[in-house]
Each structure stands twice: as C-alpha cells, then as structure tokens.
C-alpha positions as CSV (number, residue, x, y, z in Angstrom):
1,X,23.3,2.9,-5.7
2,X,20.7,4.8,-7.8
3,X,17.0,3.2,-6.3
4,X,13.8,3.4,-9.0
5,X,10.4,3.1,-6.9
6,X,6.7,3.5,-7.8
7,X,3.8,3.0,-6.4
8,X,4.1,3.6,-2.7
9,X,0.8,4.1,-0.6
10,X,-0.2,4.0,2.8
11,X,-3.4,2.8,4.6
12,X,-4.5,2.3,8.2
13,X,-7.1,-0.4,8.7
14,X,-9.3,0.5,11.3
15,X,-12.2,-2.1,10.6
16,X,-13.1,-4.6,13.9
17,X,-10.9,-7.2,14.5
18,X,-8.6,-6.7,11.6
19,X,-6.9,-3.0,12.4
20,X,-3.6,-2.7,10.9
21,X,-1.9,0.1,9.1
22,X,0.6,-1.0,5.9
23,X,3.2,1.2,3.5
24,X,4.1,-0.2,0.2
25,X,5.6,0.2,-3.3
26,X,7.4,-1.1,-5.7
27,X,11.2,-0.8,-6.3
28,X,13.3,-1.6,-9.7
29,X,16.6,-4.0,-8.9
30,X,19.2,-4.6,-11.2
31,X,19.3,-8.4,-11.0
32,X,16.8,-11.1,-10.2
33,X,19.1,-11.9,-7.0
34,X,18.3,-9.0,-4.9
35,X,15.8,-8.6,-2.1
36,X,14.2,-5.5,-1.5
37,X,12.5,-5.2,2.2
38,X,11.0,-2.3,4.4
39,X,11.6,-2.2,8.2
40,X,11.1,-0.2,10.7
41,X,13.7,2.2,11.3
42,X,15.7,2.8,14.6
43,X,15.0,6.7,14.3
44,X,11.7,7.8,14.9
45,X,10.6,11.3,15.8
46,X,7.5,12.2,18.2
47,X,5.2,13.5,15.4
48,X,3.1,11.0,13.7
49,X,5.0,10.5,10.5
50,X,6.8,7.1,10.2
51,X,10.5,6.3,9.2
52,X,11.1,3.4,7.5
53,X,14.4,2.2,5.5
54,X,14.7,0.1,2.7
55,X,16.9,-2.8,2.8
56,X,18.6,-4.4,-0.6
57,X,20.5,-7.1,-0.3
58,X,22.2,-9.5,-2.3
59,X,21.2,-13.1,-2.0
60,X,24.6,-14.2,-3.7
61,X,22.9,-16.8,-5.8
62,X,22.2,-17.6,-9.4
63,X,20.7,-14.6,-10.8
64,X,19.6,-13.0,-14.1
65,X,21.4,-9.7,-15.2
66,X,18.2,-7.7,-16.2
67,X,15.5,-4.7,-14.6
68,X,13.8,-6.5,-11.8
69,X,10.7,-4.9,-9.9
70,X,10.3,-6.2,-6.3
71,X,6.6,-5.4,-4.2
72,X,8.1,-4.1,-0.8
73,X,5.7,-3.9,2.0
74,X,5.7,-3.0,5.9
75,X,2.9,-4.1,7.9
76,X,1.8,-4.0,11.6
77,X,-1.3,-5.0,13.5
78,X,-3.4,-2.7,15.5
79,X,-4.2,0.9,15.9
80,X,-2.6,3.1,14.2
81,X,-2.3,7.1,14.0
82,X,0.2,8.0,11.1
83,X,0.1,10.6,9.0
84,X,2.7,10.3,6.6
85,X,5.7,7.7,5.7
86,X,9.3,9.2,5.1
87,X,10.9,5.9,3.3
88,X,14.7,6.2,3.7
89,X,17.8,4.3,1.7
90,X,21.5,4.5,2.9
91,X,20.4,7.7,5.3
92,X,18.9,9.6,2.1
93,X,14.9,10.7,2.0
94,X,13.7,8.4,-1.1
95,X,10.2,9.2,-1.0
96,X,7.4,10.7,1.4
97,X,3.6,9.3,1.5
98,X,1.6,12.4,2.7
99,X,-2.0,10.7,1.4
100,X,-2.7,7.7,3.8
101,X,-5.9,5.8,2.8
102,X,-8.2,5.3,6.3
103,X,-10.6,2.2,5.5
104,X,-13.6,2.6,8.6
C-alpha cells in the first residue's frame, strides 16, 4: 500500500504539572472508512530515538471512495528525553522527525 503523510512533528512538554511528549502528522487514506493510528512499537533500541508504527485499518463500513486525510497522533504523559521519531508502516521507515520542539 503506497502511504501519503505530511506534517509530522514532535514536542516534549516539560512545563509543571503538564509534562508530556507527542509525535504527529497527517496521513492521505483512500476511503472515508479507514482509520489511521500511531502506537508504540514492540522494537525499541537503547538510544533516544522513538519507534512508532502506523496502523490502517479498515472499519468495513459505509464509506466514501475519495482522498481522505486522517490527523494521527501518539501521546504519553511525563518526562520525556527523545530525540527523534522513526515512524514505521508494514516494517518500512516512512518518515524520521529529527527537530523535536521542547516547550520549558
């Protein structure tokens, strides 16, 4: 399957009581019935750049036949030290963040 995405940025939230760090983008599905998600993948190395896959899936319902651009996000509370996001689909390197935004 041949995935379109724009958009993606990082950011690690380190302001009091509200640290978090979050990857997003945006990704181009060719019917109103598909999901796209990020998660956490089961691979992870020991450096501080994060893995995540991209999930599409198929929601088998009623759906429109046209260009469809789904916001995909992965967030986590808490402290966070990453340096960069590899984002993976079906085992492939789709597209590296090496610019994460720090908010103090």
């Amino acid at each position: 399957m041949n995935i379109t995405t724009k958009d993606w940025a990082a950011q690690i939230n380190r302001m009091p009581g509200a640290a978090f760090f979050r990857a997003s983008g945006t990704v181009t599905v060719v019917n109103s019935g598909i999901t796209a998600k990020l998660v956490l993948s089961e691979v992870q190395d020991k450096s501080n750049d994060l893995r995540l896959d991209l999930k599409i899936e198929d929601t088998g319902g009623i759906s429109l036949p046209a260009l469809t651009e789904r916001f995909v996000e992965y967030r986590v509370a808490g402290e966070s030290n990453v340096t960069g996001v590899s984002i993976f689909f079906e085992g492939k390197l789709l597209h590296h963040i090496d610019e994460v935004l720090i908010t103090d």
